[in-house]
N, C-alpha and C positions, 0 to 999 in steps of 0.2 A: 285840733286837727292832727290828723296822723299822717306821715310821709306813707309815700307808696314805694314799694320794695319789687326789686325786679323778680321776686319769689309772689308777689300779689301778680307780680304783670302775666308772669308765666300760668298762674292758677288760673287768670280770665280768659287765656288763649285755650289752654285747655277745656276750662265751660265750654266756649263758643264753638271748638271744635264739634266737643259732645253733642249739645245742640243740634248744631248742621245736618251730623251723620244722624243723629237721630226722628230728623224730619226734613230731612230733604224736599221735601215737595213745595216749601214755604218760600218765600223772598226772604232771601238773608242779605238782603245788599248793603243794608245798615252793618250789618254784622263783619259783614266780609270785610269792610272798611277800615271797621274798627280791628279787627284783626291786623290786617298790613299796619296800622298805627304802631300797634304792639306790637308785632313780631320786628321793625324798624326800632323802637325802645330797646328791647333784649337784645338785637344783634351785635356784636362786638364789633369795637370800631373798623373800619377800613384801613388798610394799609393804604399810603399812598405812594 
């Protein structure tokens, strides 16, 4: 099994992006979901 690399996580947000913009007319709601998962992943921590 292979670890996943925040350079994998950013590759899938960009697919998904592609995706979207490219067929808008679809239900992306799985998508969009998953998207927020990942861009929460990528995000650098919070200052608190």
């Amino acid at each position: 099994m292979q670890a996943v690399t925040e350079g994998d996580r950013r590759k899938e947000i960009r697919v998904l992006l592609d995706r979207i913009q490219a067929h808008p007319g679809r239900d992306w709601s799985a998508a969009r979901r998953r998207l927020a998962t990942l861009t929460r992943l990528v995000a650098p921590p919070r200052a608190r």
